[in-house]
DRENMAR-548503 format. One line per field, with one value per residue: residue number from 1; x, y, z of N, C-alpha, C in turn. Coordinates in steps of 0.1 Angstrom, whole numbers, padded with zeros to 4 digits. Example, Ala and Ser with C-alpha at 12.3 -4.5 7.8 and 13.67 -1.06 7.14 Angstrom:
2
resi: (1/2) .
n_east: (0132/0128) .
n_north: (-0057/-0022) .
n_up: (0078/0071) .
ca_east: (0123/0137) .
ca_north: (-0045/-0011) .
ca_up: (0078/0071) .
c_east: (0132/0129) .
c_north: (-0033/0000) .
c_up: (0078/0079) .
***
This chain:
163
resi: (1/2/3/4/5/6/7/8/9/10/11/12/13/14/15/16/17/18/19/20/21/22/23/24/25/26/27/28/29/30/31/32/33/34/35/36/37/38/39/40/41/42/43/44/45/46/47/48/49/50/51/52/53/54/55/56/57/58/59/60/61/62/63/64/65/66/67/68/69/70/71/72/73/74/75/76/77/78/79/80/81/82/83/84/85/86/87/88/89/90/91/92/93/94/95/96/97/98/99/100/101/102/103/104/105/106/107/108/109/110/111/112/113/114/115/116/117/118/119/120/121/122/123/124/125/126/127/128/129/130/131/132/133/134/135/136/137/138/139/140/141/142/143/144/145/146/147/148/149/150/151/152/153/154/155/156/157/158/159/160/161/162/163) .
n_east: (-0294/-0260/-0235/-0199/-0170/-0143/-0121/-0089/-0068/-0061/-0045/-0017/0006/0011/0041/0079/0113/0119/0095/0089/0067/0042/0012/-0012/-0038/-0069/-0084/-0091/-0124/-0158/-0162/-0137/-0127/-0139/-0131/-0105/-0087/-0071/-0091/-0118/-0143/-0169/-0177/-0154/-0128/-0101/-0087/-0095/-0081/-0054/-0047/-0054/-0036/-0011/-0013/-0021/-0042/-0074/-0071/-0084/-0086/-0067/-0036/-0037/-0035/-0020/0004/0002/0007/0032/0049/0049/0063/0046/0036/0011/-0006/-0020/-0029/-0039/-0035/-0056/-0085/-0117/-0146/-0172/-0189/-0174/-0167/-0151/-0152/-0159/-0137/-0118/-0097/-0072/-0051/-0016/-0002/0028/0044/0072/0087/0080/0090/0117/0123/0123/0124/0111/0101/0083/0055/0020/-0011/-0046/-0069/-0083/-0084/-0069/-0041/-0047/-0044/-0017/0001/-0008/-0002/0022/0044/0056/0072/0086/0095/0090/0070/0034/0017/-0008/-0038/-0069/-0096/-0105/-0129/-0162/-0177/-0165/-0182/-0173/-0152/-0150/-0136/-0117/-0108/-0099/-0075/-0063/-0054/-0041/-0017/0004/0018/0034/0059) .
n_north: (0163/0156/0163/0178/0166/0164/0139/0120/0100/0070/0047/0027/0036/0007/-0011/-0020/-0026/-0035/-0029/-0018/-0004/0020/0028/0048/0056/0083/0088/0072/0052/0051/0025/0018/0031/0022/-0005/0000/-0001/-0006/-0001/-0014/-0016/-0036/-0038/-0031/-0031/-0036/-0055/-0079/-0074/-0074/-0097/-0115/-0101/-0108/-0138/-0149/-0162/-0143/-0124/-0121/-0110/-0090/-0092/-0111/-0094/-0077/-0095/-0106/-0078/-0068/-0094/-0090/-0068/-0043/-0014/0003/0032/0061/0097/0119/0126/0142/0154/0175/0160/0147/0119/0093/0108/0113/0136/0154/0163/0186/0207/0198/0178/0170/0131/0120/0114/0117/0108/0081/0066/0077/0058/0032/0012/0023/0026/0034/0053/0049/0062/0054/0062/0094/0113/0107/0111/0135/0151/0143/0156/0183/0185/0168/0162/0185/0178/0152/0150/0128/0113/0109/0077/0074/0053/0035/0036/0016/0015/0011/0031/0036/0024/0024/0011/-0027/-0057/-0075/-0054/-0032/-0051/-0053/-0026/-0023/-0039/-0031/-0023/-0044/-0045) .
n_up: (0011/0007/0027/0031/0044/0067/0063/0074/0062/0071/0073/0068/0040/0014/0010/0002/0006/-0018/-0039/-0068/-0087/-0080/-0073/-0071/-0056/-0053/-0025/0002/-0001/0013/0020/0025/0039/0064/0060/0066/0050/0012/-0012/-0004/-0014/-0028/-0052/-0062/-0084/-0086/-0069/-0083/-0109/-0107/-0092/-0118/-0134/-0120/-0117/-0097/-0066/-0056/-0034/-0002/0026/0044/0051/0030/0007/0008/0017/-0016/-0033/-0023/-0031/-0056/-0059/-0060/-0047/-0033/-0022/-0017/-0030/-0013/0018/0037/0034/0024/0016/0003/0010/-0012/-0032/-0055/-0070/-0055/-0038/-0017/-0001/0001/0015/0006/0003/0027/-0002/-0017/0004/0007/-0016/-0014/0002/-0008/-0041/-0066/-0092/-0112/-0112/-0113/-0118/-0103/-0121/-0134/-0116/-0094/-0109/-0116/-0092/-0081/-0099/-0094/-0069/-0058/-0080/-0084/-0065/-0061/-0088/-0108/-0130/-0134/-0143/-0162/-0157/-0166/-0141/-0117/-0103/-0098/-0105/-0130/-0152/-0183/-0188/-0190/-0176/-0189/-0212/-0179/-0179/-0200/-0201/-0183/-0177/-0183/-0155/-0150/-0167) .
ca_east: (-0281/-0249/-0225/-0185/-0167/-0131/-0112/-0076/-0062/-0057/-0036/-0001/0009/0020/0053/0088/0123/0116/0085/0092/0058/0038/-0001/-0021/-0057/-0070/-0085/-0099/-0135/-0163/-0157/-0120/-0122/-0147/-0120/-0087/-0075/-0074/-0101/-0123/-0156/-0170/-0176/-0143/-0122/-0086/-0084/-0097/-0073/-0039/-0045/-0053/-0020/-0001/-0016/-0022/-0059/-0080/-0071/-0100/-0077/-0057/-0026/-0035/-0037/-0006/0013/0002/0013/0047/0057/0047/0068/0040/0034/0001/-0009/-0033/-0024/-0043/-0031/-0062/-0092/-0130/-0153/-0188/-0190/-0166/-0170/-0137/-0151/-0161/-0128/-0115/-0091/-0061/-0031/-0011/0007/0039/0051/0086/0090/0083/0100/0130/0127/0117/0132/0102/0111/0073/0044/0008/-0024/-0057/-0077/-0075/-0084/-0055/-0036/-0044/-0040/-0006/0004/-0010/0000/0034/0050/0070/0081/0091/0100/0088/0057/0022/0010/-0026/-0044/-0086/-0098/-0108/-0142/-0175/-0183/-0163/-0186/-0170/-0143/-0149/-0129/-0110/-0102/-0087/-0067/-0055/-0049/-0032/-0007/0018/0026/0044/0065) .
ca_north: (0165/0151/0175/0177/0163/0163/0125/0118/0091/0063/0032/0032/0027/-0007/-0010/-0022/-0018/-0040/-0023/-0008/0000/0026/0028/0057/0065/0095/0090/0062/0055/0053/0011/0013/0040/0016/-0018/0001/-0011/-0002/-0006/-0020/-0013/-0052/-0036/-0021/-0043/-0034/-0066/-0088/-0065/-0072/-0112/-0114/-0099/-0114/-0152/-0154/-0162/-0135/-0121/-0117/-0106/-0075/-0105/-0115/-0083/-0072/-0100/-0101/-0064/-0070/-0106/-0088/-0054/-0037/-0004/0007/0049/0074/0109/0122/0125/0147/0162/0177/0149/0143/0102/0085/0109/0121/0148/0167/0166/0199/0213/0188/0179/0159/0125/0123/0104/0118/0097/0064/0072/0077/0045/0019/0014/0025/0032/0044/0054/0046/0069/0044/0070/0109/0122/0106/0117/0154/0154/0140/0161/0197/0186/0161/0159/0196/0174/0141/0148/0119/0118/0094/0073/0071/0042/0039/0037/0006/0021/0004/0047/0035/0012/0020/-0002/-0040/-0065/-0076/-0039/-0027/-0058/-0047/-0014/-0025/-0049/-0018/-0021/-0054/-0046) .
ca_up: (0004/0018/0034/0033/0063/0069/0063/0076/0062/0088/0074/0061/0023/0016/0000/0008/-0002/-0032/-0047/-0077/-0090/-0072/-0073/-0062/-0056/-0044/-0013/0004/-0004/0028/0022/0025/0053/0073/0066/0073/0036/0004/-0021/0001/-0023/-0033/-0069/-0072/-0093/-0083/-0064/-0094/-0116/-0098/-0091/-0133/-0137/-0115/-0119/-0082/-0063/-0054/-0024/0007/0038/0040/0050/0012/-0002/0011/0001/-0033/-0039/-0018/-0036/-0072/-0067/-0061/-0036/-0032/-0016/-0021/-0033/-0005/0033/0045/0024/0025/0005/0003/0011/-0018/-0043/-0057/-0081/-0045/-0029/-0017/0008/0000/0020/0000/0014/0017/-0012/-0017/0016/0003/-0027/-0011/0011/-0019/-0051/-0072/-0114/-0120/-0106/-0120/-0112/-0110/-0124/-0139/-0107/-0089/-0117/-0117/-0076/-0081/-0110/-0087/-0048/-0055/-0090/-0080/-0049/-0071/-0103/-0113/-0138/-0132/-0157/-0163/-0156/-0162/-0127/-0115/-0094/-0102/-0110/-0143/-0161/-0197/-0188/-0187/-0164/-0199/-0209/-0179/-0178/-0214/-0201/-0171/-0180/-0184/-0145/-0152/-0179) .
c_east: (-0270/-0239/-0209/-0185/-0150/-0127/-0096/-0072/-0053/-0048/-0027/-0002/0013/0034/0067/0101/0122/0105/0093/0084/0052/0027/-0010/-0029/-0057/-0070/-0094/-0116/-0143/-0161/-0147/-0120/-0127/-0141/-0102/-0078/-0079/-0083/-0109/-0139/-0158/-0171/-0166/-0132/-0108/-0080/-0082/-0085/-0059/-0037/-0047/-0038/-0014/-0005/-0017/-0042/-0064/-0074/-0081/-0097/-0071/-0042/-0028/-0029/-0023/0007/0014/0007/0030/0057/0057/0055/0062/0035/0020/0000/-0021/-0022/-0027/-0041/-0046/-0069/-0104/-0133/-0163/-0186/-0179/-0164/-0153/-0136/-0154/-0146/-0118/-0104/-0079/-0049/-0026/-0002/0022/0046/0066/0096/0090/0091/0111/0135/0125/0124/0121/0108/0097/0064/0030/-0006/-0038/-0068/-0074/-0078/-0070/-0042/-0032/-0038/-0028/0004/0004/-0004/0015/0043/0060/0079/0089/0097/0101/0071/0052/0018/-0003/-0035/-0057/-0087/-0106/-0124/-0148/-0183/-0176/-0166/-0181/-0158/-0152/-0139/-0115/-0104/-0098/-0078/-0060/-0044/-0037/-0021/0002/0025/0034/0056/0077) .
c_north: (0162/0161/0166/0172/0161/0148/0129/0105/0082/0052/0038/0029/0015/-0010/-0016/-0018/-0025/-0039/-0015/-0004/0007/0030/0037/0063/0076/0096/0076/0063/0051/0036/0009/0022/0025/0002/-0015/-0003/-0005/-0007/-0022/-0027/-0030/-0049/-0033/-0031/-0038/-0043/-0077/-0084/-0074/-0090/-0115/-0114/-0102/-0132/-0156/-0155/-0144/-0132/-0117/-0108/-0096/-0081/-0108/-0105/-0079/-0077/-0101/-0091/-0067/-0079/-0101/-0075/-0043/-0024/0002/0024/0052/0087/0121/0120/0129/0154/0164/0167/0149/0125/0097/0094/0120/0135/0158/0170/0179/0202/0203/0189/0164/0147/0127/0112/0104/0107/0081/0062/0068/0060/0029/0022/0014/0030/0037/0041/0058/0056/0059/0053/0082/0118/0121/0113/0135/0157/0155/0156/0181/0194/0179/0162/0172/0190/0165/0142/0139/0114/0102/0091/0071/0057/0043/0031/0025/0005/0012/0018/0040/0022/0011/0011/-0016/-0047/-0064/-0057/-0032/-0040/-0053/-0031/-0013/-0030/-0042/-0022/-0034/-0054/-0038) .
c_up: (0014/0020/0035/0050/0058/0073/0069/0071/0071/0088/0063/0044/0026/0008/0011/0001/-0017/-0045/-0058/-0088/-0077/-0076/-0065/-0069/-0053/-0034/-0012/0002/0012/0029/0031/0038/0067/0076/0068/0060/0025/-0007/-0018/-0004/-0028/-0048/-0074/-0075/-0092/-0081/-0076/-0106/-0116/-0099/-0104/-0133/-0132/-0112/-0107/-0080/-0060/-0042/-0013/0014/0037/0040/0033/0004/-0005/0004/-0010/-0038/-0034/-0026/-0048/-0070/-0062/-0048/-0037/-0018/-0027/-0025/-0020/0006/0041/0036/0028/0013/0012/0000/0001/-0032/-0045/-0064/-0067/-0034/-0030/-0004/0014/0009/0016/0011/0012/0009/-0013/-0005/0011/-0006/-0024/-0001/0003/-0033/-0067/-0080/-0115/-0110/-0118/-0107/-0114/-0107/-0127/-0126/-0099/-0100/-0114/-0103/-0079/-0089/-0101/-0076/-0051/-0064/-0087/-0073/-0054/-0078/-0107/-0115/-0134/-0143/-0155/-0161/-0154/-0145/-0128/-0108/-0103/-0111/-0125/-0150/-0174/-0199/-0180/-0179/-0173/-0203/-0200/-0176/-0191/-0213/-0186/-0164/-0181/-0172/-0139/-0161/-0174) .
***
């Protein structure tokens, strides 16, 4: 059986003063801890998601990634600064320190913030939303853990954070 271990979250959000969408996971997965980046998982469809919607290539590089979220708007964070988790699994995460979001917030000209998933969601909603005052929208989670979404459905469901 796999045992809790204490993560710190190690790489910055990406965002600038021109983001004005705001994207947060929970916590990095053991992938994304092990490339320094976000949604590092080869199954996790965030990547394929984002370049859909924004009519650009795929991105490989974290230089790609980056720009693609920068040139579309787009800010990408976790909800999570520092937490107990068992390997990638978000349903075991325990002993939260939220990031600080109010901080980027204040430094970017972000109109909404999107949760990609109901976990990020609820985190947000318990550890930051008092801090904010400004509500997450729901988004099905992009993980490979959520097979009842197709590629096509969350593109349907995802197209909100252009509009």
């Amino acid at each position: 059986m796999s045992e809790y271990e204490t993560h710190t979250h190690t790489f910055a959000p990406v965002f600038d003063q021109n983001s004005r969408v705001l994207i947060l996971g929970t916590f990095p997965s053991v992938k994304s801890r092990e490339q320094q980046f976000y949604y590092g998982h080869p199954q996790n469809r965030f990547w394929k998601v984002l370049a859909a919607l924004t009519d650009s290539p795929l991105p490989v590089s974290v230089p790609e990634k980056k720009e693609l979220l920068l040139s579309n708007g787009i800010a990408v964070w976790d909800v999570i600064a520092s937490c107990a988790i068992i390997g990638s699994s978000d349903t075991s995460i325990k002993d939260v320190v939220p990031a600080d979001v109010p901080s980027l917030l204040s430094g970017s000209a972000v109109e909404r913030i999107y949760g990609n998933g109901a976990k990020a969601c609820q985190l947000y909603d318990r550890y930051l939303l008092p801090k904010t005052n400004m509500p997450i929208h729901k988004l099905p989670s992009t993980s490979p853990a959520n097979a009842a979404y197709s590629l096509e459905r969350l593109l349907e469901s995802w197209r909100i954070i252009l509009s």
